[in-house]
DRENDO-1510 file (C-alpha; in Angstrom, 1 decimal, always signed):
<recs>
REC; n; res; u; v; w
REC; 1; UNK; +74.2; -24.2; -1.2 .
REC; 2; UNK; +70.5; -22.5; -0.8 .
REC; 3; UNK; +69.3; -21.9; -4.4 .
REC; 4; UNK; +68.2; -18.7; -5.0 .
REC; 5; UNK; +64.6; -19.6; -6.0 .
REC; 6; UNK; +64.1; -21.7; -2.7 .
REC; 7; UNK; +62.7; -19.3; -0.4 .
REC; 8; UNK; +60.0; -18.3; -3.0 .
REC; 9; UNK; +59.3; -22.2; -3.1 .
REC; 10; UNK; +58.7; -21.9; +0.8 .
REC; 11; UNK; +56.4; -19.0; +0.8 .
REC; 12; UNK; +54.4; -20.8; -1.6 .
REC; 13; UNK; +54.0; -24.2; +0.5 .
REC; 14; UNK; +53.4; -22.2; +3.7 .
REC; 15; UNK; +50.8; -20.8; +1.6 .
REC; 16; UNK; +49.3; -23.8; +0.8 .
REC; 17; UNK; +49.1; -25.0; +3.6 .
REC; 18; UNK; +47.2; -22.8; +5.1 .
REC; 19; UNK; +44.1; -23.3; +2.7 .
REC; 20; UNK; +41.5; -25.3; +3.3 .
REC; 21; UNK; +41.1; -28.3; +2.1 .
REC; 22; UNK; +38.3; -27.5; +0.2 .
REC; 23; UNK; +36.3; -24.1; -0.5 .
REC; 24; UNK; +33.5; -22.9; +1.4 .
REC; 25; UNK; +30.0; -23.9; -0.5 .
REC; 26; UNK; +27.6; -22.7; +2.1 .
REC; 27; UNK; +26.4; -20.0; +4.2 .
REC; 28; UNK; +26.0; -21.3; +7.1 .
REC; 29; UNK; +29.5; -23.0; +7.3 .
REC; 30; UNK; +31.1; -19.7; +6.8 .
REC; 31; UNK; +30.5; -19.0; +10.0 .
REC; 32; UNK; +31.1; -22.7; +11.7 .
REC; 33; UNK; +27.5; -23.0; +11.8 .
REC; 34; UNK; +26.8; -20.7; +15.1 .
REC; 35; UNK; +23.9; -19.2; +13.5 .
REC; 36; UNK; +22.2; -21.7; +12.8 .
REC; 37; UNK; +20.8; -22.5; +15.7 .
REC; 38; UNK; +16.9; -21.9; +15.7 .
REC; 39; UNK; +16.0; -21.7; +19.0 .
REC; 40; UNK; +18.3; -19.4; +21.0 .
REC; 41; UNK; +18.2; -15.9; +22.0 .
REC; 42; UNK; +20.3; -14.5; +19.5 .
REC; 43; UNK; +18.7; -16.1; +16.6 .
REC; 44; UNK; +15.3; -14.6; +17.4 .
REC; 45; UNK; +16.6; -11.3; +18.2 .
REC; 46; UNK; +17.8; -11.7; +14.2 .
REC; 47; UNK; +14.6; -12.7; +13.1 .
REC; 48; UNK; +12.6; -10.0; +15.3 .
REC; 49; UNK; +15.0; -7.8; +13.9 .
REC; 50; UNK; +14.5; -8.4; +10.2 .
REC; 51; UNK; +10.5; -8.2; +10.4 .
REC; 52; UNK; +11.3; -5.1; +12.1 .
REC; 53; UNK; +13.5; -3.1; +10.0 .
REC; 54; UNK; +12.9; -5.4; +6.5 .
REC; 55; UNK; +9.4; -6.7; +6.7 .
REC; 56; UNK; +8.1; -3.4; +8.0 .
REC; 57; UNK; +5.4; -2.5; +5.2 .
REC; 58; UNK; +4.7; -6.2; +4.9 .
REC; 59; UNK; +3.9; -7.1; +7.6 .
REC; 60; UNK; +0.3; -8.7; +8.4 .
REC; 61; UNK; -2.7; -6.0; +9.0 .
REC; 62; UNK; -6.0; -6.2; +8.6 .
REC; 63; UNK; -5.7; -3.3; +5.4 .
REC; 64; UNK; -6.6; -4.6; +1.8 .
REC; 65; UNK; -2.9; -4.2; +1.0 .
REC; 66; UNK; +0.2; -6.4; -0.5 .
REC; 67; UNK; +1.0; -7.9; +3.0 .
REC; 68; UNK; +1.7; -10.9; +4.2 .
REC; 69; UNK; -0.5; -13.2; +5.9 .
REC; 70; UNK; +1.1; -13.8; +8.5 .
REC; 71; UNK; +4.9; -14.4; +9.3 .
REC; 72; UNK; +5.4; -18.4; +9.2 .
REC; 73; UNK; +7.1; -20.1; +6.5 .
REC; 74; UNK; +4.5; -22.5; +4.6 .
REC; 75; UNK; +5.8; -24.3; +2.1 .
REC; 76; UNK; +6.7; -27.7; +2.7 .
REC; 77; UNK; +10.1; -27.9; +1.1 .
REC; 78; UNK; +11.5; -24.8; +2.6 .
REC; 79; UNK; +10.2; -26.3; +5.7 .
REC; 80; UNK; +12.1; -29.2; +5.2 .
REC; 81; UNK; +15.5; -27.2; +3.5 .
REC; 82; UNK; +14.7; -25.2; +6.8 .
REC; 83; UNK; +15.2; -28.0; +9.4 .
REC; 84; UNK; +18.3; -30.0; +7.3 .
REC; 85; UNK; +20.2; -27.1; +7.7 .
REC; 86; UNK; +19.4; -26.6; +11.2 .
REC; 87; UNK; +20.0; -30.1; +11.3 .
REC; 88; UNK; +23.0; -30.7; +9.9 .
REC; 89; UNK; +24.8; -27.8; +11.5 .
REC; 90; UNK; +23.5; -29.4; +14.6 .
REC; 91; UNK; +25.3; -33.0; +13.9 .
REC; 92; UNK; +28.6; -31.0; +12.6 .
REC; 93; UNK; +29.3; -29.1; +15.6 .
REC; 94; UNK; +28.7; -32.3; +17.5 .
REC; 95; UNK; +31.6; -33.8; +15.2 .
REC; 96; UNK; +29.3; -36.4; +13.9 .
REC; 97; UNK; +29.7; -34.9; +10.3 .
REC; 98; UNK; +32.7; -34.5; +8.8 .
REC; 99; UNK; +32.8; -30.3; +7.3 .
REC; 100; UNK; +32.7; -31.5; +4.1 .
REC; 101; UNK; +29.5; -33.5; +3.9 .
REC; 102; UNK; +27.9; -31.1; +5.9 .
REC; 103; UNK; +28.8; -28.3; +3.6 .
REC; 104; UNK; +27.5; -29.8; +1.0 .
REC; 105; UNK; +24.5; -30.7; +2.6 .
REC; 106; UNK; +24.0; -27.5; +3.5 .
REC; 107; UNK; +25.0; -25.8; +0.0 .
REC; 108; UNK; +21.9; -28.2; -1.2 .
REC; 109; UNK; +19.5; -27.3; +1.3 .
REC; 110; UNK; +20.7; -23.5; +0.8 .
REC; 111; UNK; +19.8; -23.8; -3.3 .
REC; 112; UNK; +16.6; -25.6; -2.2 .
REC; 113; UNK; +15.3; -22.7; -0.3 .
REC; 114; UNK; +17.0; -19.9; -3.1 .
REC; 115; UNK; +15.4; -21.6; -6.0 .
REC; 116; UNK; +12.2; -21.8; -4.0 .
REC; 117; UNK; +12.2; -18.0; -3.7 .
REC; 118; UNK; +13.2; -17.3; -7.7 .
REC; 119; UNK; +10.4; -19.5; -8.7 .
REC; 120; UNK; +7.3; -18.2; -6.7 .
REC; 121; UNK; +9.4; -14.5; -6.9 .
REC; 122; UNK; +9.2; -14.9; -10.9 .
REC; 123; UNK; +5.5; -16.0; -11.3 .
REC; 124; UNK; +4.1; -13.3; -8.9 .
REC; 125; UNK; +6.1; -10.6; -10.0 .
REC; 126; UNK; +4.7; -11.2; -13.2 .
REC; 127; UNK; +0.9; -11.4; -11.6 .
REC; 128; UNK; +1.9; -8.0; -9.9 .
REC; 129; UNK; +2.7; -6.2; -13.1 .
REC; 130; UNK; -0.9; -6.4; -14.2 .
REC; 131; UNK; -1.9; -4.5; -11.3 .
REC; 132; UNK; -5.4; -6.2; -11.0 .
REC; 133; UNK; -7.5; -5.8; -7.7 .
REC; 134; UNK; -8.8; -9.1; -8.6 .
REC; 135; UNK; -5.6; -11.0; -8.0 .
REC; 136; UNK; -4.8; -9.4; -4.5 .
REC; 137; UNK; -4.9; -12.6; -2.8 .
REC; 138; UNK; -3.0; -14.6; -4.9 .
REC; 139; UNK; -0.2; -12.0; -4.5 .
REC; 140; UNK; -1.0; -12.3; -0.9 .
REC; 141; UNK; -0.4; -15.5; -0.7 .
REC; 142; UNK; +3.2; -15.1; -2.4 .
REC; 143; UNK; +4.1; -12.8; -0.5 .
REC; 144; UNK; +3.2; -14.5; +2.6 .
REC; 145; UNK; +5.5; -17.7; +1.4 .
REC; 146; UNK; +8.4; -15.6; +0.0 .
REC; 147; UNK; +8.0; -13.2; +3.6 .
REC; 148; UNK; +7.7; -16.1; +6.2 .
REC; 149; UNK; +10.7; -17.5; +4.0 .
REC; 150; UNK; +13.1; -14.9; +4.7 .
REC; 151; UNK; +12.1; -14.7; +8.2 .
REC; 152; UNK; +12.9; -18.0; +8.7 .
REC; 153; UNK; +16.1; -17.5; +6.8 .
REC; 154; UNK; +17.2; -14.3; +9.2 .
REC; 155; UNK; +16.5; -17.4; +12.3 .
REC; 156; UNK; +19.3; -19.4; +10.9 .
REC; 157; UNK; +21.8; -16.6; +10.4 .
REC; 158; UNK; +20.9; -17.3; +6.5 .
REC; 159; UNK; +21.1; -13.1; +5.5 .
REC; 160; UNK; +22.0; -13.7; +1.6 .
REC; 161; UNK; +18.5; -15.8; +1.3 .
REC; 162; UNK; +16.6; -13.2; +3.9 .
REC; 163; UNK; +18.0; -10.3; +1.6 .
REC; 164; UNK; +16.9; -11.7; -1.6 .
REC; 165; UNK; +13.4; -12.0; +0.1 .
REC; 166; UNK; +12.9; -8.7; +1.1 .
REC; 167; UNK; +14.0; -7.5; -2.4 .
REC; 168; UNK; +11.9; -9.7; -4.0 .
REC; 169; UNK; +8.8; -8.4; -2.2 .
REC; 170; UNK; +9.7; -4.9; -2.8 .
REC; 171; UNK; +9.6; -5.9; -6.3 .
REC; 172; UNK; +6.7; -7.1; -6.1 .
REC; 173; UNK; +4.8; -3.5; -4.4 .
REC; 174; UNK; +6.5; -1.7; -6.9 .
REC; 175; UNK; +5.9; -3.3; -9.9 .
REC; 176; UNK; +2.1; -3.2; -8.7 .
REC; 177; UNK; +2.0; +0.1; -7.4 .
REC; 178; UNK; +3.3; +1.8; -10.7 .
REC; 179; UNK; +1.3; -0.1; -13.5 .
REC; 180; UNK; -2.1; +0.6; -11.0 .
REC; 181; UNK; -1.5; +4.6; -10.4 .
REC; 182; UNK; -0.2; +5.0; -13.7 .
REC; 183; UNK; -2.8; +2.6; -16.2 .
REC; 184; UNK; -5.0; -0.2; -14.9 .
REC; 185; UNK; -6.6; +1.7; -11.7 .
REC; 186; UNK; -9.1; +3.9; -13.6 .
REC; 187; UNK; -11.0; +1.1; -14.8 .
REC; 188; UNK; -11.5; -1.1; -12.1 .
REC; 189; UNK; -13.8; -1.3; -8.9 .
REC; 190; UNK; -12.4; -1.0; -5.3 .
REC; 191; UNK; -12.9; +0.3; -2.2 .
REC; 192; UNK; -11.1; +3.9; -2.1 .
REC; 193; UNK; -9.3; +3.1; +1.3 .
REC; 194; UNK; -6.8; +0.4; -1.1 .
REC; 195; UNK; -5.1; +3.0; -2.7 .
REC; 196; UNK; -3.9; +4.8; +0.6 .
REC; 197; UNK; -3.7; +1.6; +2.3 .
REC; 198; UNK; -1.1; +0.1; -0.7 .
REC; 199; UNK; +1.0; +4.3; -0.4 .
REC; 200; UNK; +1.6; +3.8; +2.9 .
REC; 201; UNK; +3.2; +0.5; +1.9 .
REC; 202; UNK; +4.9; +2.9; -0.6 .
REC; 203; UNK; +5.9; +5.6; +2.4 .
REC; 204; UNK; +7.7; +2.9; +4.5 .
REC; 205; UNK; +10.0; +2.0; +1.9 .
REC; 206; UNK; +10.6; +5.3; +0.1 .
REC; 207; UNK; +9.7; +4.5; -3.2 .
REC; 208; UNK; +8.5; +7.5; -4.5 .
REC; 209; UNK; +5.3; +6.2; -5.9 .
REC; 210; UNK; +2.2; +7.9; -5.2 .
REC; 211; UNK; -1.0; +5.5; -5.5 .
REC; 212; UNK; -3.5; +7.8; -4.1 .
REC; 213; UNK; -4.9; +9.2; -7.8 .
REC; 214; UNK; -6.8; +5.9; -7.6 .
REC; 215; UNK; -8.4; +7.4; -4.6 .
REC; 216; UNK; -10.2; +10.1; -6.6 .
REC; 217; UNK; -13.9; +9.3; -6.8 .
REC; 218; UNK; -17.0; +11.5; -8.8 .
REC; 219; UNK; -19.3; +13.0; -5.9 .
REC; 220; UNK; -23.0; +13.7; -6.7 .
REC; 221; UNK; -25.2; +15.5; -3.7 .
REC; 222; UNK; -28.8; +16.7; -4.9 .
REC; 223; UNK; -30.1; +19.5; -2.4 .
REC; 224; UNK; -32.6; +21.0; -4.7 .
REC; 225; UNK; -32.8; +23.6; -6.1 .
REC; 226; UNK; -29.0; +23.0; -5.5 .
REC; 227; UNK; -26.5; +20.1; -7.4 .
REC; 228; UNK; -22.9; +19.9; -5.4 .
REC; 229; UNK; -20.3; +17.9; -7.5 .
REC; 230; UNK; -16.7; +17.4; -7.3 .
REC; 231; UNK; -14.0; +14.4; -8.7 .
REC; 232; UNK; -11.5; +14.7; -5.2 .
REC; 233; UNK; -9.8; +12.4; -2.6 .
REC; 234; UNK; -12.8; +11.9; +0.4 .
REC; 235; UNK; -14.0; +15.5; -1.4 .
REC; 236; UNK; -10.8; +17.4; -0.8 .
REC; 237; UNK; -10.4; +20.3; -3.1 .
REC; 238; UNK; -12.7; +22.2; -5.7 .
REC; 239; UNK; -16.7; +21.3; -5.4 .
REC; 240; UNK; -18.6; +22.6; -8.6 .
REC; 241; UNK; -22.4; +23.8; -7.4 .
REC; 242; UNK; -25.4; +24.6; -10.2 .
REC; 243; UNK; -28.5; +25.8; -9.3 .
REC; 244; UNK; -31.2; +24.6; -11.1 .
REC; 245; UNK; -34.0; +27.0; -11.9 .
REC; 246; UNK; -36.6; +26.7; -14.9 .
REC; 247; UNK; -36.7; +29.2; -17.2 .
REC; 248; UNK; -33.0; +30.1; -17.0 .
REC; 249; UNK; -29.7; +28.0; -17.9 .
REC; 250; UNK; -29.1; +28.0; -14.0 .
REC; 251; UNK; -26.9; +29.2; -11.9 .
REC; 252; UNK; -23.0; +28.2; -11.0 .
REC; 253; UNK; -20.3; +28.3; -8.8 .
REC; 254; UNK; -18.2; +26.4; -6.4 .
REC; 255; UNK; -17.0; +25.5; -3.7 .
REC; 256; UNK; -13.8; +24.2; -1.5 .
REC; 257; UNK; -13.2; +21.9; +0.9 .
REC; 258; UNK; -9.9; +21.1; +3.0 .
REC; 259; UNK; -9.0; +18.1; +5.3 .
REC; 260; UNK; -10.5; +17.6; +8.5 .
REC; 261; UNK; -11.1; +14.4; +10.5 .
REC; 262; UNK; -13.2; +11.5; +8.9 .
REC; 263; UNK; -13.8; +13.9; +6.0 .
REC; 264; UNK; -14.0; +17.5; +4.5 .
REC; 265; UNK; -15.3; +20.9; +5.5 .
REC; 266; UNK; -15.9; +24.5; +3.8 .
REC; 267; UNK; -18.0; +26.4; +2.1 .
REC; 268; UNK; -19.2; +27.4; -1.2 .
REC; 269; UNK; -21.2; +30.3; -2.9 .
REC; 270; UNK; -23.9; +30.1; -6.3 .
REC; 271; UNK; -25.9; +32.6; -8.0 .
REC; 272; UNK; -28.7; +32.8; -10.2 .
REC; 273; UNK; -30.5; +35.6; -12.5 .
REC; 274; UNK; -34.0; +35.3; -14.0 .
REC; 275; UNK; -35.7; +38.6; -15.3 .
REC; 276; UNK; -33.2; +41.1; -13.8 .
REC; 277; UNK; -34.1; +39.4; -10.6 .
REC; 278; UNK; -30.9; +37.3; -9.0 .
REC; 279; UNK; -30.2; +35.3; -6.0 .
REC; 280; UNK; -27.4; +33.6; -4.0 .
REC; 281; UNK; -26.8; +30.8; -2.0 .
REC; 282; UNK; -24.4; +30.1; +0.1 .
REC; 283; UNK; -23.2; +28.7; +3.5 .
REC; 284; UNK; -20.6; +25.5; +4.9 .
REC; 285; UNK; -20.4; +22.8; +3.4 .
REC; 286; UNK; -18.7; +19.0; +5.0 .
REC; 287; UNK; -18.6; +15.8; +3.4 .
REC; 288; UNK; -18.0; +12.9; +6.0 .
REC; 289; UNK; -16.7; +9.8; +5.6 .
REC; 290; UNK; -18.2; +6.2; +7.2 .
REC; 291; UNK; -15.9; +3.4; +7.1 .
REC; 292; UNK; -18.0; -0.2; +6.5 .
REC; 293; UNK; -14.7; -2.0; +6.9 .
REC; 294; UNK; -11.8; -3.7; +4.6 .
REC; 295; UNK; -13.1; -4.0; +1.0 .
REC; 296; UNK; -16.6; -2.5; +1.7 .
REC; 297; UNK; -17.8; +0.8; -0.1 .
REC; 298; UNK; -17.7; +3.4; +2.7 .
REC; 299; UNK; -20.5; +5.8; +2.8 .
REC; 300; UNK; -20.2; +9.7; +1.9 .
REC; 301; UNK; -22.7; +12.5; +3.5 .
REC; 302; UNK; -22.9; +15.6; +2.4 .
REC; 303; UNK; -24.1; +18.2; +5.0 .
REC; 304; UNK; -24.4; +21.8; +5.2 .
REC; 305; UNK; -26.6; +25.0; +5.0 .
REC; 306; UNK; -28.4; +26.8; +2.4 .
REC; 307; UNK; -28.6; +30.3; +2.9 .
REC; 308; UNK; -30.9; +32.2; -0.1 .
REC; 309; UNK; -30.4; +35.7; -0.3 .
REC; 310; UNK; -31.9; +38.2; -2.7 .
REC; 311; UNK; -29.4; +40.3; -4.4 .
REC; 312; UNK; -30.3; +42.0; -7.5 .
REC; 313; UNK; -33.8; +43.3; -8.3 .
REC; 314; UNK; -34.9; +43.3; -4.8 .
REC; 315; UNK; -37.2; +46.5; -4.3 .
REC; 316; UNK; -39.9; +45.3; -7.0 .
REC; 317; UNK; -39.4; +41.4; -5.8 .
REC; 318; UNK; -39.9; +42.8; -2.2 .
REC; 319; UNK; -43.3; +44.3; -3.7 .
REC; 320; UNK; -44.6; +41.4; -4.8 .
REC; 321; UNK; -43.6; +39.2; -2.4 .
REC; 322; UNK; -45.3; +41.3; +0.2 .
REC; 323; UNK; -48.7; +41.4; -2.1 .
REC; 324; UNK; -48.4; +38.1; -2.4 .
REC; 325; UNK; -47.8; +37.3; +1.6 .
REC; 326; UNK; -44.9; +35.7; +0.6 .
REC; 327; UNK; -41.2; +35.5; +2.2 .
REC; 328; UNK; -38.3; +36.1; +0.4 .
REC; 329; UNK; -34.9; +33.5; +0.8 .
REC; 330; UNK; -34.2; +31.7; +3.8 .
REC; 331; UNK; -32.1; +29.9; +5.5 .
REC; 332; UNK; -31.9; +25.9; +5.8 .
REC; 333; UNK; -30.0; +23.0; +6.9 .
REC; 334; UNK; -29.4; +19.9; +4.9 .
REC; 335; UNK; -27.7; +16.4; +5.0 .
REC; 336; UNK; -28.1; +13.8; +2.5 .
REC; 337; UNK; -26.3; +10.7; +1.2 .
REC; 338; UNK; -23.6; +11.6; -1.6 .
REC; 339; UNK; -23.6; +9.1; -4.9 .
REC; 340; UNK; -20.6; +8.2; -5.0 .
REC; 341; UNK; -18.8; +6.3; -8.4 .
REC; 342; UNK; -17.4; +2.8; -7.7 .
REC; 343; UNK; -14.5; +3.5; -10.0 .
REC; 344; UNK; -12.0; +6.5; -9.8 .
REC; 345; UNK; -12.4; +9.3; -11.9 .
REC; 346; UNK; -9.4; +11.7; -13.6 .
REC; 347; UNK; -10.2; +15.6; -12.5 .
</recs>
């Protein structure tokens, strides 16, 4: 007589005996170790993939930004976690390693690598929050070692330790790129090409932050009798003008300037009124910018023309001008080098 609680009993065994005999530690043994061959095809196309898609805005350039330096793991013990797993996988799927050991192995070499990116992860995350210029290149350095890590990673079919990577480095920009926009920018020195060179960073991975306030810089142009100022991107946007002239307060106006190529280009109008006598000057204005390379000061010149005309007072001006053999306004080109502050400035 069958009792009735024996075919639960069976179900059960059958169960059990389709387990394993142990769980799965690792990775790599998840998938019987076919990804973890370096040097095939496949495995490249992975790791071409991830710089591709993941490493993107990290990638090396010769921009003064949080990138890598280039795309090679460095450190010695991932380099060495790196080829044990390779390694190992290597002398399982031969059959000279039992799955066991060689799970293990691999579960070590797996918590090498992941502890390897915590640690360095943790201490420059930290350096990133200050958001100094200053330590660029030590966070260059981390990110090269935590990059070149996941890289490596994605070559061994290792996507957990490849993910955490990428994250980490995201981390890293963004925790950077906020505290610099947002406080520690507007006293420090830097060329002004950093902050578009870090937002573009930014663009790539949609993070919404905006670093190009720390692109704003305080222009200064002397043109006598003429002063052209302005606190702009590359001297995009509102230019204030004064006219100095002695015996009066001076003259104002302004100025603005839109995009173009290498710079900015407009116009702007001033006037001035001494003695029921006043005069304008007007004309275009461009401000162009010279690149002297990655982490160099570029140079700023502002061009234009200066075209005086007499507007109020002019019939007893014209009198004495013509007694006098003199000529009244003008017109006049210019082009001189625009002072330019080393620090941004807040409009």
């Amino acid at each position: 007589m069958i009792h009735p609680c024996q075919p639960l009993i069976l179900v059960v065994a059958l169960a059990a005996s389709a387990l394993p005999l142990h769980a799965q530690r690792s990775h790599s043994m998840r998938s019987e170790c076919r990804n973890a061959e370096p040097n095939t095809p496949a495995s490249r196309r992975r790791a071409e993939g991830f710089v591709r898609e993941k490493l993107k805005a990290f990638a090396p350039s010769p921009e003064q930004a949080l990138r890598m330096r280039s795309l090679e793991a460095e450190a010695e013990q991932v380099k060495l976690a790196l080829y044990g797993i390779s390694s190992t996988c290597e002398q399982f799927v031969r059959g000279t390693m039992e799955r066991e050991a060689a799970d293990l192995s691999l579960q070590g070499f797996e918590q090498t690598i992941a502890n390897f990116i915590h640690d360095v992860s943790s201490d420059v995350v930290a350096v990133a929050a200050r958001a100094q210029v200053a330590d660029l290149e030590v966070i260059r350095t981390a990110l090269t070692q935590i990059g070149g890590t996941g890289r490596q990673a994605a070559l061994l079919g290792e996507d957990g330790l490849a993910e955490e990577a990428r994250k980490q480095m995201v981390q890293t920009l963004t925790g950077f790129s906020g505290a610099f926009v947002n406080e520690t920018c507007w006293d420090q020195v830097f060329d002004d090409e950093l902050p578009f060179s870090i937002n573009r960073q930014n663009e790539m991975l949609g993070t919404g932050i905006d670093v190009r306030p720390c692109a704003q810089r305080k222009f200064k142009a002397i043109v006598t009798p003429l002063v052209f100022e302005s606190c702009t991107i590359r001297g995009v946007g509102r230019w204030e003008v004064q006219w100095i002239m002695p015996g009066t307060s001076g003259g104002r106006g302004s100025g603005e300037l839109e995009e173009e190529r290498n710079g900015a280009k407009g116009d702007y109008k001033v006037e001035v009124e001494r003695n029921n006598v006043a005069y304008r000057a007007s004309g275009d204005l461009r401000l162009t910018r010279r690149d002297n390379g990655p982490g160099n000061k570029a140079t700023y010149m502002l061009s234009g023309e200066m075209d005086i005309k007499l507007i109020k007072g002019d019939e007893m001006v014209k009198q004495m001008a013509k007694l006098m053999g003199q000529k009244i306004g003008g017109k006049q080109n210019f082009s001189v080098e625009a002072e330019v502050s080393e620090k941004p400035c807040r409009e």
